[in-house]
PyMOL commands that place a pseudoatom at each C-alpha (Angstrom):
pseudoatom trace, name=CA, resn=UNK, resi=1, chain=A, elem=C, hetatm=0, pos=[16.832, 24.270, -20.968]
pseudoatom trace, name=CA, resn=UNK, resi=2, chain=A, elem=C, hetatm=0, pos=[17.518, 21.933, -24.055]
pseudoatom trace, name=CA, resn=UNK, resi=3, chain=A, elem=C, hetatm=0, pos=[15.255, 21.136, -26.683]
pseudoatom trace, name=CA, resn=UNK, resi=4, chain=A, elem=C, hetatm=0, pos=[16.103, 17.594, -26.125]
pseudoatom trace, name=CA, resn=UNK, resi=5, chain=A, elem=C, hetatm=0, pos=[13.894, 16.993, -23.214]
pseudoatom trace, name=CA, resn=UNK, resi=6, chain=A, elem=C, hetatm=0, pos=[9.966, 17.776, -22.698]
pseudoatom trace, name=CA, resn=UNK, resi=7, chain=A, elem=C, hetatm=0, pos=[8.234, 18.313, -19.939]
pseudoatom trace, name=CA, resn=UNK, resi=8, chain=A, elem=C, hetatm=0, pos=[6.110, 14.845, -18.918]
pseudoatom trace, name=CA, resn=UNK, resi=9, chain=A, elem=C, hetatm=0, pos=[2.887, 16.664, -17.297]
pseudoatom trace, name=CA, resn=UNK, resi=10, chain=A, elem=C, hetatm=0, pos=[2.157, 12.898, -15.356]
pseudoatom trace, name=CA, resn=UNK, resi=11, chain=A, elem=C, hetatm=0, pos=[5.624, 12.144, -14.448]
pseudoatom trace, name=CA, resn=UNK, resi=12, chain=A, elem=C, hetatm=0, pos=[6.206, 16.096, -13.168]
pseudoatom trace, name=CA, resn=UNK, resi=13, chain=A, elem=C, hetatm=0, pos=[9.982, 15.809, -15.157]
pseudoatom trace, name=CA, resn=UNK, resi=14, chain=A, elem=C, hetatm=0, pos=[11.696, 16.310, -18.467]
pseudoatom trace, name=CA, resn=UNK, resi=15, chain=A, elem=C, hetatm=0, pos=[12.014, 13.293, -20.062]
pseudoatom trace, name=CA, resn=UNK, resi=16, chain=A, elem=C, hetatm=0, pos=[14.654, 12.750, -23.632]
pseudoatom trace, name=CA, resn=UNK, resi=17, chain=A, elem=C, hetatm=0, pos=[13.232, 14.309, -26.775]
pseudoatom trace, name=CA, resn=UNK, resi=18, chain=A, elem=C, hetatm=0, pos=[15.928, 13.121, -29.327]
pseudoatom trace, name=CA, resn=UNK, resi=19, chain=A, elem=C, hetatm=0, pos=[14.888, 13.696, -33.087]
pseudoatom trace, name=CA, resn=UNK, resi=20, chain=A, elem=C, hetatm=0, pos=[17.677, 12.160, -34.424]
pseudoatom trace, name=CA, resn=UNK, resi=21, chain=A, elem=C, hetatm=0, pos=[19.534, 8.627, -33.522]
pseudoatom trace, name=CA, resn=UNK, resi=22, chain=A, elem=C, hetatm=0, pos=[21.814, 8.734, -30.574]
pseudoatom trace, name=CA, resn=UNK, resi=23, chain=A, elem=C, hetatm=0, pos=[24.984, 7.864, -33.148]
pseudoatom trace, name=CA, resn=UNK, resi=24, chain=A, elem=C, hetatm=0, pos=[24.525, 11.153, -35.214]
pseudoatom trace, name=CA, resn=UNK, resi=25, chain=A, elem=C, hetatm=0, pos=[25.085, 13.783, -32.144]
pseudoatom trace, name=CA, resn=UNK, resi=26, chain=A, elem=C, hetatm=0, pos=[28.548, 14.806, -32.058]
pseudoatom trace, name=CA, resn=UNK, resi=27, chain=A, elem=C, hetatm=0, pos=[30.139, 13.695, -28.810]
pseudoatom trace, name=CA, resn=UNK, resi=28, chain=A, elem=C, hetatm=0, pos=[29.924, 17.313, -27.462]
pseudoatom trace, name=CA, resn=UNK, resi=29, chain=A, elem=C, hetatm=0, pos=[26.119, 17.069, -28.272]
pseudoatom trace, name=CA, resn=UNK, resi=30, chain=A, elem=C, hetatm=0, pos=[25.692, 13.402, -26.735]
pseudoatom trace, name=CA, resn=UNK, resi=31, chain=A, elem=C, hetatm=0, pos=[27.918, 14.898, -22.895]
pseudoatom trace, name=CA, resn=UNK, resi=32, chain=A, elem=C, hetatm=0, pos=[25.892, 17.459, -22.901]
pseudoatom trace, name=CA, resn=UNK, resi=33, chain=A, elem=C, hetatm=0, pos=[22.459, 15.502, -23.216]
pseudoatom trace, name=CA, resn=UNK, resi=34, chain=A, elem=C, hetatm=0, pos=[23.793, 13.129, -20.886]
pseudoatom trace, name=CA, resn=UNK, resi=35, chain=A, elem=C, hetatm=0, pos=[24.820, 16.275, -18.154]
pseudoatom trace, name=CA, resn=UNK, resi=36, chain=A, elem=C, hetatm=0, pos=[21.425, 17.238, -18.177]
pseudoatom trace, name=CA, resn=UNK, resi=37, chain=A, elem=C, hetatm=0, pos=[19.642, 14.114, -18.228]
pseudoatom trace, name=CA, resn=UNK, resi=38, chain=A, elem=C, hetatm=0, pos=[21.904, 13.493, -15.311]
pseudoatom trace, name=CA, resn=UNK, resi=39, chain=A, elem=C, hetatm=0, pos=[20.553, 16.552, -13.336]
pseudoatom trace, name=CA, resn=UNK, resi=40, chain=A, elem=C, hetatm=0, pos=[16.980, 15.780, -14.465]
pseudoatom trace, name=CA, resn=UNK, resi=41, chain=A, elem=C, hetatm=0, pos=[17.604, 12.123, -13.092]
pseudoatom trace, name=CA, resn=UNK, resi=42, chain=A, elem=C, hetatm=0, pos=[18.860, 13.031, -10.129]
pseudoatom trace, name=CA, resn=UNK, resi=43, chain=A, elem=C, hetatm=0, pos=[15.327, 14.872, -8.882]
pseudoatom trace, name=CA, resn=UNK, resi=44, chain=A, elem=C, hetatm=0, pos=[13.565, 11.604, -9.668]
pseudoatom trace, name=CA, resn=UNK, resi=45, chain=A, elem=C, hetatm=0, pos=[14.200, 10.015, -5.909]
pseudoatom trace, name=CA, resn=UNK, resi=46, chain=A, elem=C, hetatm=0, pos=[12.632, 13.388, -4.437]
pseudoatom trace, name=CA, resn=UNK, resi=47, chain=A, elem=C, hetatm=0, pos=[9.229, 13.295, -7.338]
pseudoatom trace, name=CA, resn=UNK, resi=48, chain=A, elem=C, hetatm=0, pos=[9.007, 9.690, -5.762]
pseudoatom trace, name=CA, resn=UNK, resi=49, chain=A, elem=C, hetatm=0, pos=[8.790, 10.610, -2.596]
pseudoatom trace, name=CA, resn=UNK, resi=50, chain=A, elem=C, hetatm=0, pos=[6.368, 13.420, -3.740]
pseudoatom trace, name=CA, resn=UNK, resi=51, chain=A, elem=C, hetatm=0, pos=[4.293, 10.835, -4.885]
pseudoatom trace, name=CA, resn=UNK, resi=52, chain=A, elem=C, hetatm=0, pos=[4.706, 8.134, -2.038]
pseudoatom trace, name=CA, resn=UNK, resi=53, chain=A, elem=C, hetatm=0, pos=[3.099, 10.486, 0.325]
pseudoatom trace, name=CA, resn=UNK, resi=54, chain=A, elem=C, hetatm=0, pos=[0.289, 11.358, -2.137]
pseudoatom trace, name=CA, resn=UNK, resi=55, chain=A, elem=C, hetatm=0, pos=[-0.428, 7.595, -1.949]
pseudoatom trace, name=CA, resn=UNK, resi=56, chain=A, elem=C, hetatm=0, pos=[0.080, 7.592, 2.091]
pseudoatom trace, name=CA, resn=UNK, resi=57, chain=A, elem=C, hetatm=0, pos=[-2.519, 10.501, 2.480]
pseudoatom trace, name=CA, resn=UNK, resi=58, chain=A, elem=C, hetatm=0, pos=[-5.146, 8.839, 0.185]
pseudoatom trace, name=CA, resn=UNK, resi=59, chain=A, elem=C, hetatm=0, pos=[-4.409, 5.284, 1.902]
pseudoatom trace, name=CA, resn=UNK, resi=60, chain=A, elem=C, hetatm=0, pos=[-5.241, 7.251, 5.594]
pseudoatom trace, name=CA, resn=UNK, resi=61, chain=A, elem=C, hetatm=0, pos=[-8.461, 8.741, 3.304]
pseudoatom trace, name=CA, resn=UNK, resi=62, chain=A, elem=C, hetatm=0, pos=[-9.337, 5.404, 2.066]
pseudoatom trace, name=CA, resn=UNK, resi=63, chain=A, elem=C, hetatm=0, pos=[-9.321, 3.416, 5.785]
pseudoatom trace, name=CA, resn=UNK, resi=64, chain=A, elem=C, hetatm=0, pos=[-11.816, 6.607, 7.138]
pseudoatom trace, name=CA, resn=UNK, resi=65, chain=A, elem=C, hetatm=0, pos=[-14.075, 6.150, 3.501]
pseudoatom trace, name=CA, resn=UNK, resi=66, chain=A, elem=C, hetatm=0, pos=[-17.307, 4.343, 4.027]
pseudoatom trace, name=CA, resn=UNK, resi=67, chain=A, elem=C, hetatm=0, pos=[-18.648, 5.315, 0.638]
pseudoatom trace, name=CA, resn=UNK, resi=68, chain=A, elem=C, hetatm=0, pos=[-17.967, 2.873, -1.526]
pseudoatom trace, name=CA, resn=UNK, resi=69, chain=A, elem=C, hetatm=0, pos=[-17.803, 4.795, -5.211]
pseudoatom trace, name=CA, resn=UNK, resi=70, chain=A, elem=C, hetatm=0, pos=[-15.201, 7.037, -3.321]
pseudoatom trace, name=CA, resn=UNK, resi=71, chain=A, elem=C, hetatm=0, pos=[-13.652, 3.803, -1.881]
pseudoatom trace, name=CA, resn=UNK, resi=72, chain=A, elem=C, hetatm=0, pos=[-13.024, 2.765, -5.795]
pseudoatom trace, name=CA, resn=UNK, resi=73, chain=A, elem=C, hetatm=0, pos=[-11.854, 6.496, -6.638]
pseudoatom trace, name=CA, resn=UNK, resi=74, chain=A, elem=C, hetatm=0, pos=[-9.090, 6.620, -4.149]
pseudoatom trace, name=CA, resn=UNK, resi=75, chain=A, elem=C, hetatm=0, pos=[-7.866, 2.834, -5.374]
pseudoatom trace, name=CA, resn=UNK, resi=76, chain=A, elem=C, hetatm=0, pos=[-7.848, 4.105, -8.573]
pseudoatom trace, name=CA, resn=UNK, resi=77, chain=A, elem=C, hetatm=0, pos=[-5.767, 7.544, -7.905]
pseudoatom trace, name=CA, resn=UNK, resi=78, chain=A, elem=C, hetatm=0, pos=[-3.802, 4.959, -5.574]
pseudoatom trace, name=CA, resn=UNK, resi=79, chain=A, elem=C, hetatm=0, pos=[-3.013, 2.915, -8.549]
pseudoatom trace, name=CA, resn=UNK, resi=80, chain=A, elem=C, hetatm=0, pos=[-2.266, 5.775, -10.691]
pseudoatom trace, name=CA, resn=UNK, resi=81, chain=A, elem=C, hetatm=0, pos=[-0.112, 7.118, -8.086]
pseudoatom trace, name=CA, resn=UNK, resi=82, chain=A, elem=C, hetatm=0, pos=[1.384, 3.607, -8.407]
pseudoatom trace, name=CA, resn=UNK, resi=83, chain=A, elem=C, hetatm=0, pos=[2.270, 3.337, -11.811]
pseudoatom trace, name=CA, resn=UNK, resi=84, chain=A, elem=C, hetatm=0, pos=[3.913, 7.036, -12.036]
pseudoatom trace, name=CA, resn=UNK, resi=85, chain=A, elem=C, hetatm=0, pos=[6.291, 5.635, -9.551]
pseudoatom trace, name=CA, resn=UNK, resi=86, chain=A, elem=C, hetatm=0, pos=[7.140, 2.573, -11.556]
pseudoatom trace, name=CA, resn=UNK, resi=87, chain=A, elem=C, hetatm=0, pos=[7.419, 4.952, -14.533]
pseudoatom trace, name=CA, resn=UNK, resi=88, chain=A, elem=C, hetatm=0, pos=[10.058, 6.855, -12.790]
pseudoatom trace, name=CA, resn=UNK, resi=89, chain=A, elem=C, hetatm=0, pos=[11.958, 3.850, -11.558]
pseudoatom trace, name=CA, resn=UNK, resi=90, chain=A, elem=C, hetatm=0, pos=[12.440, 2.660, -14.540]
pseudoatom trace, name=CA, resn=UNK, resi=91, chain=A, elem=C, hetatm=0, pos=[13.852, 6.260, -16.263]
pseudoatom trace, name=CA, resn=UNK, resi=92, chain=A, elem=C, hetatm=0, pos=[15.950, 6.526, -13.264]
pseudoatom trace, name=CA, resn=UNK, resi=93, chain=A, elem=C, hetatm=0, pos=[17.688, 2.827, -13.997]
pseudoatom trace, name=CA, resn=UNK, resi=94, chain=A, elem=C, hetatm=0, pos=[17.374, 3.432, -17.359]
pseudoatom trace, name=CA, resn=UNK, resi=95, chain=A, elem=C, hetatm=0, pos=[20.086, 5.480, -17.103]
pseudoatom trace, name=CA, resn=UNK, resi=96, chain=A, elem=C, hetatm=0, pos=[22.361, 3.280, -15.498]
pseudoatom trace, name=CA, resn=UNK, resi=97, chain=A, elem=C, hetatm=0, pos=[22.546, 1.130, -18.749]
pseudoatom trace, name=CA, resn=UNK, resi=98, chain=A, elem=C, hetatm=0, pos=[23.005, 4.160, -20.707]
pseudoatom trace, name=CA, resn=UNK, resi=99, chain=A, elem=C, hetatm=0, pos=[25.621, 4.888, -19.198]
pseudoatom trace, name=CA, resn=UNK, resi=100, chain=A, elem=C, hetatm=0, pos=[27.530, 1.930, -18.820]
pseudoatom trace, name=CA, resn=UNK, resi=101, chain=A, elem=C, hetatm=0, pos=[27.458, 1.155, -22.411]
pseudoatom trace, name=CA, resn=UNK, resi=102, chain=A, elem=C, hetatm=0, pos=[29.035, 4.691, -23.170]
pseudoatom trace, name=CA, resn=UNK, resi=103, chain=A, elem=C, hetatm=0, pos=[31.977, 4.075, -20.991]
pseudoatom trace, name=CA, resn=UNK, resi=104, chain=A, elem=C, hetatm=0, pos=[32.695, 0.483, -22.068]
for i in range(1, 104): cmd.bond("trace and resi %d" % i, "trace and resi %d" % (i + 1))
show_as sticks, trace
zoom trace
């Protein structure tokens, strides 16, 4: 495991940790980040799924809740749930541009 990616504990993946501009790796350095970001990136599908059916179970929980303070606590971990995936959608096409630019 690199040093150039930490662990995100609300994401559940590595995500970059460059400390110096992308120009001033060597090219070796840069393939290599890219390899692993590419490995990382390809688990983010299944860590969305993960979390789709995190929102499905508390969805079920929410149509059965009467209470209404737990009513707003499920929205909110719905929402939260929510956001990680956008998060993750947007490293995962993130890449894309990345690499496109590297190959032009």
């Amino acid at each position: 495991m690199s040093t150039h990616f930490i662990y995100d504990e609300r994401l559940g993946i590595r995500l970059p940790h460059l400390e110096k501009e992308w120009d001033m790796y060597t090219k070796e350095e840069q393939a290599e980040i890219l390899l692993e970001w590419e490995t990382i990136r390809g688990k983010i599908p299944d860590r969305i799924i993960e979390l789709e059916q995190q929102i499905n179970e508390k969805q079920r929980q929410l149509g059965e809740e009467n209470d209404f303070a737990l009513s707003c606590m499920l929205n909110s971990e719905i929402a939260s749930l929510a956001s990680m995936i956008n998060d993750l959608w947007i490293w995962y096409r993130m890449n894309q541009t990345v690499t496109n630019r590297i190959h032009q």
